[in-house]
Structures are given as structure tokens and as C-alpha cells.
The first five atom37 places (N, CA, C, CB, O) and aatype in JSON, in Angstrom:
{
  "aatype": [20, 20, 20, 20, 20, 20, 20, 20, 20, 20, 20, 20, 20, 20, 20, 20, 20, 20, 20, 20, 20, 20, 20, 20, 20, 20, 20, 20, 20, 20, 20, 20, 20, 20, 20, 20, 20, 20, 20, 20, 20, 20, 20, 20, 20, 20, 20, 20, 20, 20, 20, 20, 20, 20, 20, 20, 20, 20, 20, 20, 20, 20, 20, 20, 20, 20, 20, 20, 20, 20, 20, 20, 20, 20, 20, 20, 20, 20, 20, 20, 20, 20, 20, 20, 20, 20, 20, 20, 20, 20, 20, 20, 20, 20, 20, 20, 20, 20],
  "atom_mask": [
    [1, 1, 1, 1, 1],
    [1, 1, 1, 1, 1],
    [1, 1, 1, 1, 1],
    [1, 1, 1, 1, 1],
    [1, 1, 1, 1, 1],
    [1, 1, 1, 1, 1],
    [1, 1, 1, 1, 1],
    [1, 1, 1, 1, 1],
    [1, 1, 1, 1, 1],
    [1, 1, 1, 1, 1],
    [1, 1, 1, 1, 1],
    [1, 1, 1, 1, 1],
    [1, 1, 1, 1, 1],
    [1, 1, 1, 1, 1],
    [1, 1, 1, 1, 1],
    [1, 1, 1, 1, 1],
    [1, 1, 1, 1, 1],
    [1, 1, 1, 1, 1],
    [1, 1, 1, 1, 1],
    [1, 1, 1, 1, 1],
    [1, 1, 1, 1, 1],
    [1, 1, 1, 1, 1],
    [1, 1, 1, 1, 1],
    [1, 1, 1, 1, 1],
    [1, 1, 1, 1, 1],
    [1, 1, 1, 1, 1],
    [1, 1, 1, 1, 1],
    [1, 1, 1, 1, 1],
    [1, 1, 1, 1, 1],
    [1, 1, 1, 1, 1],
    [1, 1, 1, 1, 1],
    [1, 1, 1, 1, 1],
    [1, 1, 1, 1, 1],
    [1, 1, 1, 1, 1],
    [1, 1, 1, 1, 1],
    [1, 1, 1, 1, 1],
    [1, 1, 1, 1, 1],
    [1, 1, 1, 1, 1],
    [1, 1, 1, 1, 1],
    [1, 1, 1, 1, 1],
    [1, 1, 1, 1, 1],
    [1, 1, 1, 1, 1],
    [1, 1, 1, 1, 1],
    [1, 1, 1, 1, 1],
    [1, 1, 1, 1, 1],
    [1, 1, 1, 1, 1],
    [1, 1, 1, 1, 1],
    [1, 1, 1, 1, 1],
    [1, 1, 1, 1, 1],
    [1, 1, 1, 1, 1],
    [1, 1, 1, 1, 1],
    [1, 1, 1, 1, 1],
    [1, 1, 1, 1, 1],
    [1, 1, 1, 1, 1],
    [1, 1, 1, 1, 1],
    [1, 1, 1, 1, 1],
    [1, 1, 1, 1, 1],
    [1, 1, 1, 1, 1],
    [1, 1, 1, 1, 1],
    [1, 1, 1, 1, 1],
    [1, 1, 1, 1, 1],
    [1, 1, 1, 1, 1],
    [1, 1, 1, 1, 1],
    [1, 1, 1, 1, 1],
    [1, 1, 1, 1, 1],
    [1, 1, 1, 1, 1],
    [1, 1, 1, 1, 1],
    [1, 1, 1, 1, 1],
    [1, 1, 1, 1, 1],
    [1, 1, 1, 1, 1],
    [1, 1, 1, 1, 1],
    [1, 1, 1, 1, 1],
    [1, 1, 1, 1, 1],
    [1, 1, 1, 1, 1],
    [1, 1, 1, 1, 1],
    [1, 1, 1, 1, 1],
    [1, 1, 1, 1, 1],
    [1, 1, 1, 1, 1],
    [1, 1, 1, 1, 1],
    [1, 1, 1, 1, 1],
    [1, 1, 1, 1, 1],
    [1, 1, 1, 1, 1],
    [1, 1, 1, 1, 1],
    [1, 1, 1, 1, 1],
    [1, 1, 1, 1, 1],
    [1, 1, 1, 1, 1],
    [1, 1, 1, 1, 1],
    [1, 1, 1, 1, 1],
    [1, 1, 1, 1, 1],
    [1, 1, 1, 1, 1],
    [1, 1, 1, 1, 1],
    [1, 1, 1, 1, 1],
    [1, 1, 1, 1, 1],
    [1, 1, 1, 1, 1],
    [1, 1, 1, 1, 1],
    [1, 1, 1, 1, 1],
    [1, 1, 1, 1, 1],
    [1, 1, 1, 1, 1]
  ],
  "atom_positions": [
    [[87.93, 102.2, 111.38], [89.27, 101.67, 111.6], [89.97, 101.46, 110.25], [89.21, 100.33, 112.39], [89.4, 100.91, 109.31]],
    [[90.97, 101.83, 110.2], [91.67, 101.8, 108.48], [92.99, 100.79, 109.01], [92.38, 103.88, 107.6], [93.72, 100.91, 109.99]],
    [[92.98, 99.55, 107.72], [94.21, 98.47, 107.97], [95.03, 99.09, 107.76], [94.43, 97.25, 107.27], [95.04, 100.05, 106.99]],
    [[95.97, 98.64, 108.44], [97.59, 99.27, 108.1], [98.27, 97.82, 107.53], [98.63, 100.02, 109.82], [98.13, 96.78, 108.17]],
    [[98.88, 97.88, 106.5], [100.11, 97.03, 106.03], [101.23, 96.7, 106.98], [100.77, 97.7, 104.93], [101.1, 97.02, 108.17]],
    [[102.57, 95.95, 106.48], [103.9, 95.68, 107.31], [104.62, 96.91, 106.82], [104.79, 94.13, 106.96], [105.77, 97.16, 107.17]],
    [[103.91, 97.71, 105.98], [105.02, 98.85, 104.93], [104.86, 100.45, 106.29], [103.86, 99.42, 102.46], [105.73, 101.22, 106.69]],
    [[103.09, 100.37, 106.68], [102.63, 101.01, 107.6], [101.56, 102.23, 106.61], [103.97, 101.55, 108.58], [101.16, 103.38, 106.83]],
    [[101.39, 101.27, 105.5], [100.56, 102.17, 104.44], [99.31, 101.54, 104.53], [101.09, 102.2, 102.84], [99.3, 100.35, 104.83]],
    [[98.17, 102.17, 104.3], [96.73, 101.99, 104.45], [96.72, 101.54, 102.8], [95.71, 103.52, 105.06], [97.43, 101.69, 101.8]],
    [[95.09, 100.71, 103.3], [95.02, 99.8, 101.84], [94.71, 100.84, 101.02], [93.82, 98.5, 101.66], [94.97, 100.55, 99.85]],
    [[94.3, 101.86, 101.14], [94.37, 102.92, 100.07], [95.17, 102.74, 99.02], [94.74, 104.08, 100.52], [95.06, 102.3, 97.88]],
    [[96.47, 103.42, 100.06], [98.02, 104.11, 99.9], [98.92, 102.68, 99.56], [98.68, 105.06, 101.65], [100.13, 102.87, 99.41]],
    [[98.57, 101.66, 99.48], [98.6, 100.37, 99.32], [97.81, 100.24, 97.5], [97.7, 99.61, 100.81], [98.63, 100.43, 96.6]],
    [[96.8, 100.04, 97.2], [96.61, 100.01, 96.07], [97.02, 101.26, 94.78], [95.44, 99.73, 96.25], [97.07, 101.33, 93.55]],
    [[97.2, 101.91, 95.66], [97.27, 103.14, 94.73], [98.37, 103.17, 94.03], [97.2, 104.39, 95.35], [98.43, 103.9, 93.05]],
    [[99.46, 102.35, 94.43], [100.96, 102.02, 94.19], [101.01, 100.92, 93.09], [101.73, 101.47, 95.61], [102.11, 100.6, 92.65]],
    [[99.43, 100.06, 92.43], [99.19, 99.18, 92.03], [98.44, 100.2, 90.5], [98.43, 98.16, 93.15], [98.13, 99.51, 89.53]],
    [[98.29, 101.28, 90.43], [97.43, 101.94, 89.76], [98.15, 101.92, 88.21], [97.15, 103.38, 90.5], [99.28, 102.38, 88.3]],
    [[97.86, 101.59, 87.05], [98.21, 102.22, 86.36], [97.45, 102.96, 85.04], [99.01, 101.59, 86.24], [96.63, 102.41, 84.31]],
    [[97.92, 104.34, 84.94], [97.0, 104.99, 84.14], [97.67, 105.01, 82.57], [96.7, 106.51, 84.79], [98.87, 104.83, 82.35]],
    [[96.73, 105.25, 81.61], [96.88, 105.01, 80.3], [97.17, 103.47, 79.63], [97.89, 105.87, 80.01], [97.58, 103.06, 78.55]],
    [[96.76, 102.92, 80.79], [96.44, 101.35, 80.31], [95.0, 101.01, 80.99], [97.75, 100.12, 80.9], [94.33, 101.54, 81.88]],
    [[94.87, 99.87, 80.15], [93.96, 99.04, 80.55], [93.99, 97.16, 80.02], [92.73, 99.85, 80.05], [94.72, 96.75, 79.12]],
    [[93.21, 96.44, 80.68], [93.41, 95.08, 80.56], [92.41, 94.79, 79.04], [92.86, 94.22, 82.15], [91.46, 95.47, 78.65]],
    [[92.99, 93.56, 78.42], [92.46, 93.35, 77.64], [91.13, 92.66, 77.75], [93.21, 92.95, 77.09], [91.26, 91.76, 78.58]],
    [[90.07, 92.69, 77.34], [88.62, 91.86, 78.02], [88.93, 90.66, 78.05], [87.16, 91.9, 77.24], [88.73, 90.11, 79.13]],
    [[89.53, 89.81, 76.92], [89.67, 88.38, 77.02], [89.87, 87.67, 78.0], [90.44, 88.02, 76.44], [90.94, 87.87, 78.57]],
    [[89.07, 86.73, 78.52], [89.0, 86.5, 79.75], [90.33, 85.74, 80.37], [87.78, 85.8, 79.89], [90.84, 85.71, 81.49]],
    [[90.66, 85.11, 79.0], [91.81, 83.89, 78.98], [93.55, 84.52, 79.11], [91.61, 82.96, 77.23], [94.63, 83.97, 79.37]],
    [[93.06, 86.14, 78.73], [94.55, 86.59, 78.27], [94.89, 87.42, 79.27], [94.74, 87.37, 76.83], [95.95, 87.32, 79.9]],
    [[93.67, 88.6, 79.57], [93.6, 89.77, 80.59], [95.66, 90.73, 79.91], [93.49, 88.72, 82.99], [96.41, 91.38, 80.63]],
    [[95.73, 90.6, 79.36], [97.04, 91.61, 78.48], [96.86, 93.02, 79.14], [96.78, 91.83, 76.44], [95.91, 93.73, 78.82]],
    [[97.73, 93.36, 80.0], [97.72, 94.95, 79.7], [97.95, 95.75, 78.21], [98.82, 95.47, 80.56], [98.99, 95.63, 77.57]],
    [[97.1, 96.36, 77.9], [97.62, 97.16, 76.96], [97.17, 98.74, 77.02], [97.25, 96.54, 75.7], [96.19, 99.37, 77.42]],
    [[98.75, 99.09, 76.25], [98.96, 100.46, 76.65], [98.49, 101.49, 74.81], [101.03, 100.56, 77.37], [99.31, 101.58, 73.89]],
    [[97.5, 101.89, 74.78], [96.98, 102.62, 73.47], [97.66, 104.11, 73.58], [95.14, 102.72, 73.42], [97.52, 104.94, 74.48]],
    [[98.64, 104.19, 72.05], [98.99, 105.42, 71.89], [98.06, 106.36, 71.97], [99.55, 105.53, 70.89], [96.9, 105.95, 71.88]],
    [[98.33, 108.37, 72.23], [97.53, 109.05, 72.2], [96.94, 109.36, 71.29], [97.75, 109.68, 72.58], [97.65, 109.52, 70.3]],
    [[95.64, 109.58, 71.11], [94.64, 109.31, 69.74], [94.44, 108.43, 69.4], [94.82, 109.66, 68.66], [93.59, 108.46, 68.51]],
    [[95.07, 106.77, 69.83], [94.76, 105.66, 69.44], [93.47, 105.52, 69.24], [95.19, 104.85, 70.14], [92.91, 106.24, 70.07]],
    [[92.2, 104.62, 68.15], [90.66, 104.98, 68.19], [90.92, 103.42, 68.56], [89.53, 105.7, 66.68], [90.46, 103.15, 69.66]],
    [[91.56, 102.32, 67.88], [91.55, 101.09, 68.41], [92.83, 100.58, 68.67], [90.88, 100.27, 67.66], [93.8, 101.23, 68.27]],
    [[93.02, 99.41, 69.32], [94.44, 98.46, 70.0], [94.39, 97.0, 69.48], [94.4, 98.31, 71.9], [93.35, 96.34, 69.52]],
    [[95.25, 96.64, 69.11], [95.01, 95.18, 69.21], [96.17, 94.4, 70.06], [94.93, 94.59, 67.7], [97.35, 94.74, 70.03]],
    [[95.71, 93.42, 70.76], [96.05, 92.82, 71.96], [97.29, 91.76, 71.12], [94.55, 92.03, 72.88], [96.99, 90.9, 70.29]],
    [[98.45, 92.02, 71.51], [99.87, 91.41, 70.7], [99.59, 89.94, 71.51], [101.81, 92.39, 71.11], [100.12, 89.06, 70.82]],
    [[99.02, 89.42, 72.58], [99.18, 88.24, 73.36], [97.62, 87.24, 72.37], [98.98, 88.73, 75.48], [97.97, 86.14, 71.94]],
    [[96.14, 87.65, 72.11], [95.03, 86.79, 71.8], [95.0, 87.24, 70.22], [93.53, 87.08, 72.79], [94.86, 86.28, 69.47]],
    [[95.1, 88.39, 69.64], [94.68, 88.78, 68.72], [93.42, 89.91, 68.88], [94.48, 87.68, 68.1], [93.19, 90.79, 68.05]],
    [[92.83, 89.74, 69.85], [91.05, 90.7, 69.9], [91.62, 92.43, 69.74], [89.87, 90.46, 72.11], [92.56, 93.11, 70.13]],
    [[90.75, 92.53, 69.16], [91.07, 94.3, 68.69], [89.81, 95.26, 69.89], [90.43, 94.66, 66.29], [88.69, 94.78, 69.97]],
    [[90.04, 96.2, 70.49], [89.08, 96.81, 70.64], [88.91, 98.55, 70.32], [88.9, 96.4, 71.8], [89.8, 99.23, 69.82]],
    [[88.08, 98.87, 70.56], [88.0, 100.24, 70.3], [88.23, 101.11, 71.31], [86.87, 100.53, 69.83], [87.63, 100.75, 72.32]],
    [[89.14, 102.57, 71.53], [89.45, 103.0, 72.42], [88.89, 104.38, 73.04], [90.49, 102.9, 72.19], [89.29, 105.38, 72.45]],
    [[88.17, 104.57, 73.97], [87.35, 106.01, 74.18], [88.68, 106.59, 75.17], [85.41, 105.89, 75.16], [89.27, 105.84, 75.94]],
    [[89.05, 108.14, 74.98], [89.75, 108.79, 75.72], [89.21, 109.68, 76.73], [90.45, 109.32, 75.02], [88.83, 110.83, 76.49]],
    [[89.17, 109.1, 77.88], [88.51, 109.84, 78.77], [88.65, 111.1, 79.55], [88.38, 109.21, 79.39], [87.9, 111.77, 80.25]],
    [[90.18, 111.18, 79.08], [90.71, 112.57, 79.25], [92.16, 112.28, 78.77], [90.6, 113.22, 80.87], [92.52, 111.12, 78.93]],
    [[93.07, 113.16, 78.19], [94.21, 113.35, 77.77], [94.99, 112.1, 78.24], [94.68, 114.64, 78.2], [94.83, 112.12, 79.47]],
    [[95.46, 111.42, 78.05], [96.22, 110.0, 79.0], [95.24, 108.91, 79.59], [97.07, 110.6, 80.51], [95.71, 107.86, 80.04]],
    [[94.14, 109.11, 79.59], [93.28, 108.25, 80.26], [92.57, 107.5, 79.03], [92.27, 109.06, 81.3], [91.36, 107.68, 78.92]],
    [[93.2, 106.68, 78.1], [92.13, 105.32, 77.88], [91.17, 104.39, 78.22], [92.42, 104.73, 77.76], [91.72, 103.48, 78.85]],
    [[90.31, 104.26, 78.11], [88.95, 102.93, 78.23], [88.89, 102.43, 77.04], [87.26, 103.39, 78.6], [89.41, 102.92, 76.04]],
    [[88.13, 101.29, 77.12], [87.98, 100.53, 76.49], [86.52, 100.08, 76.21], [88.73, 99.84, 76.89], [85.71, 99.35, 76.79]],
    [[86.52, 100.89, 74.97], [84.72, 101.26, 74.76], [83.93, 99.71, 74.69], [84.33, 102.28, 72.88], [82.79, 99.47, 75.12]],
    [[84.97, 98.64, 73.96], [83.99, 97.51, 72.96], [85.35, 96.91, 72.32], [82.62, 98.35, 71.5], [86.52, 97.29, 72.31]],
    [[84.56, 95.65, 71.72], [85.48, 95.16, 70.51], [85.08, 95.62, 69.05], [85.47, 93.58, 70.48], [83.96, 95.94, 68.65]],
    [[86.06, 95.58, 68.49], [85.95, 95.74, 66.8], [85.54, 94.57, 66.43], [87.31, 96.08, 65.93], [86.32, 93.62, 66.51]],
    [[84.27, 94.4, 65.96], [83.46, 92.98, 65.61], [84.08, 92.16, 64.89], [82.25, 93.09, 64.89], [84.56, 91.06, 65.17]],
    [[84.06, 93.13, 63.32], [84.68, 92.27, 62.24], [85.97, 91.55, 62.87], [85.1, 93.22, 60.9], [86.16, 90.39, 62.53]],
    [[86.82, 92.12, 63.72], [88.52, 91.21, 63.85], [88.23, 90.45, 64.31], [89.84, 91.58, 64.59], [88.8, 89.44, 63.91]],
    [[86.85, 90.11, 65.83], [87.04, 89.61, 66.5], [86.14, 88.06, 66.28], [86.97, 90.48, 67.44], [86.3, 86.91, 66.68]],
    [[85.18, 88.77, 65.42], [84.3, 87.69, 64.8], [85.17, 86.7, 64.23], [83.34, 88.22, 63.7], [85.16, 85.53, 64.62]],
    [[86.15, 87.28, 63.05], [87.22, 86.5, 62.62], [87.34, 85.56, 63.29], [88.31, 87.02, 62.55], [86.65, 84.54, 63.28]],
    [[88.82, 86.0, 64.38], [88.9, 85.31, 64.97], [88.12, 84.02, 66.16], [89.41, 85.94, 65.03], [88.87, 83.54, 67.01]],
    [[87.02, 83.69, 66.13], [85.97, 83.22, 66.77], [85.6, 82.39, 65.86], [85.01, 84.09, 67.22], [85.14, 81.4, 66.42]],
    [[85.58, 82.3, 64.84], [84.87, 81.49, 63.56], [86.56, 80.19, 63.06], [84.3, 83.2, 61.78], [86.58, 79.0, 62.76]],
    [[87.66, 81.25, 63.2], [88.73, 80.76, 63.39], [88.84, 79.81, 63.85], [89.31, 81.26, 63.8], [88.96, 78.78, 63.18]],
    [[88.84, 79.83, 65.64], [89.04, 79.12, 66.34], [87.64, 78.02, 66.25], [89.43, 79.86, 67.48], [87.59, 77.13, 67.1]],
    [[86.85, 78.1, 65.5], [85.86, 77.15, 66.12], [85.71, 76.54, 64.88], [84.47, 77.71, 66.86], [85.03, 75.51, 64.89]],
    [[86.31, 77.01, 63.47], [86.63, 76.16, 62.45], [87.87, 74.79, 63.09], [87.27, 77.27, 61.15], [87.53, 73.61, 62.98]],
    [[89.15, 75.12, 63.68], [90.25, 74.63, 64.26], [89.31, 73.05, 64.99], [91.06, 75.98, 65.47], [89.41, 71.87, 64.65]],
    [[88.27, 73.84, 66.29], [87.79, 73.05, 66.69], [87.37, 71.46, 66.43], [87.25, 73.63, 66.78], [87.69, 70.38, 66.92]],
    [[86.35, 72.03, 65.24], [85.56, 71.56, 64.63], [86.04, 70.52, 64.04], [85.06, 72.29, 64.01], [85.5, 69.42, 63.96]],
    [[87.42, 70.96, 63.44], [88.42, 70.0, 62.41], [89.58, 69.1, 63.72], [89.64, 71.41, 60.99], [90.51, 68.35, 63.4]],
    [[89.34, 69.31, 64.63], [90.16, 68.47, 65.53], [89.18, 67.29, 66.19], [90.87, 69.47, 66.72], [89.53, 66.14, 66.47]],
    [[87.8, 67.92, 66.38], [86.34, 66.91, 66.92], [86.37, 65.67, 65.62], [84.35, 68.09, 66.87], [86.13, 64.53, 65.99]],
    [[86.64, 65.88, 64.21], [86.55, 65.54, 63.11], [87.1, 64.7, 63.19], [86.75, 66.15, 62.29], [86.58, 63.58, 63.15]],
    [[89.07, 65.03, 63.44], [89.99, 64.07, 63.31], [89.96, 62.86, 64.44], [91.26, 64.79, 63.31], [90.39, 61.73, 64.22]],
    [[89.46, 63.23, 65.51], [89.2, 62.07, 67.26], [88.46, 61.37, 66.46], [88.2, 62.67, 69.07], [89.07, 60.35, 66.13]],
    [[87.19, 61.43, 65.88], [86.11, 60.8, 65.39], [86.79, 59.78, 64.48], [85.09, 61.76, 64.7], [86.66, 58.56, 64.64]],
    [[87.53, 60.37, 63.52], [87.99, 59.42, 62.64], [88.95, 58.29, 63.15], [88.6, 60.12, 61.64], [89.14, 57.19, 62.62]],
    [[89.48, 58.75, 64.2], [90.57, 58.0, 65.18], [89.96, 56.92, 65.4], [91.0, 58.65, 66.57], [90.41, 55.8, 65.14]],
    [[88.38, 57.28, 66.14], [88.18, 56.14, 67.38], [87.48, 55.12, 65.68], [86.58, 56.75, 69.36], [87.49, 53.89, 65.73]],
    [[87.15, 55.54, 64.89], [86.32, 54.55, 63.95], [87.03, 53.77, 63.62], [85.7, 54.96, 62.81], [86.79, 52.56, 63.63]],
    [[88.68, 54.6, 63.05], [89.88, 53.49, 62.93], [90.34, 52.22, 64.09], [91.15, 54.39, 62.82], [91.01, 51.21, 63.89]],
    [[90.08, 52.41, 64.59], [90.33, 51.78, 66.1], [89.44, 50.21, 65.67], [89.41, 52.99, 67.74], [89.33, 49.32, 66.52]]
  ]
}
């Protein structure tokens, strides 16, 4: 039995309208960014988190998204958990003032 929609399109013919090729989502779990990698692009970096990844072409127009580029992303990760670290720091000093 195949659903039919209110449109009278099967969920197929229904997602397929949702498809888009030569993109893909960014991994970040927090950001999910479409991004769209020029042709030959080898890596992207995501204009919304910062994470860079590396780009495999799976055929002429068809991008994936092999991995991240360590070094950017490490960066950023050490970044944010320096930020952290120095905000856990400043509460601490708060509540002692107190």
C-alpha cells in the first residue's frame, strides 16, 4: 500500500521535492548548516560554527563529506573550552566574593 499526501503525491514523490544535490549538512550537531562546496572544492568551512571539513566528489556535482580538517577544528575545541574554563574560573571567584 503506498501513502498518498493532500498534494496526491506518494512519500517518495513527496521527499524527493525535499532533495538537494551538491549540498550537504554540516556534521555539527548544534549547527547542521547546509553547505554548498564549489566544484573541485577539497575542503568547506561552515560560515554559521566555524568547523572545516574535507570534501570527496562523488561524481561531477555530487559532494560528501569525507571528515573534518583536524587542525581547524581542534582549534576551535581547545577555543571553546579555554572560554569555558575561564568563565567556571570567574563563578568561582564570584561565589568566594560573596
Amino acid at each position: 500500500m503506498v501513502d498518498i499526501d493532500k498534494e496526491g503525491k506518494s512519500t517518495a514523490e513527496s521527499l524527493r521535492a525535499t532533495r538537494t544535490y551538491g549540498k550537504f549538512r554540516c556534521h555539527n550537531p548544534t549547527c547542521m548548516e547546509r553547505l554548498e562546496p564549489k566544484k573541485g572544492d577539497k575542503t568547506i568551512k561552515c560560515p554559521t560554527c566555524g568547523m572545516e571539513f574535507r570534501v570527496a566528489w562523488v561524481k561531477d556535482g555530487f559532494p560528501r563529506a569525507r571528515g573534518p580538517v583536524w587542525e581547524v577544528n581542534k582549534k576551535i575545541a581547545e577555543e571553546a573550552f579555554a572560554r569555558k574554563m575561564k568563565e567556571k574560573e570567574q563563578e568561582e571567584k564570584a561565589k568566594e566574593g560573596k
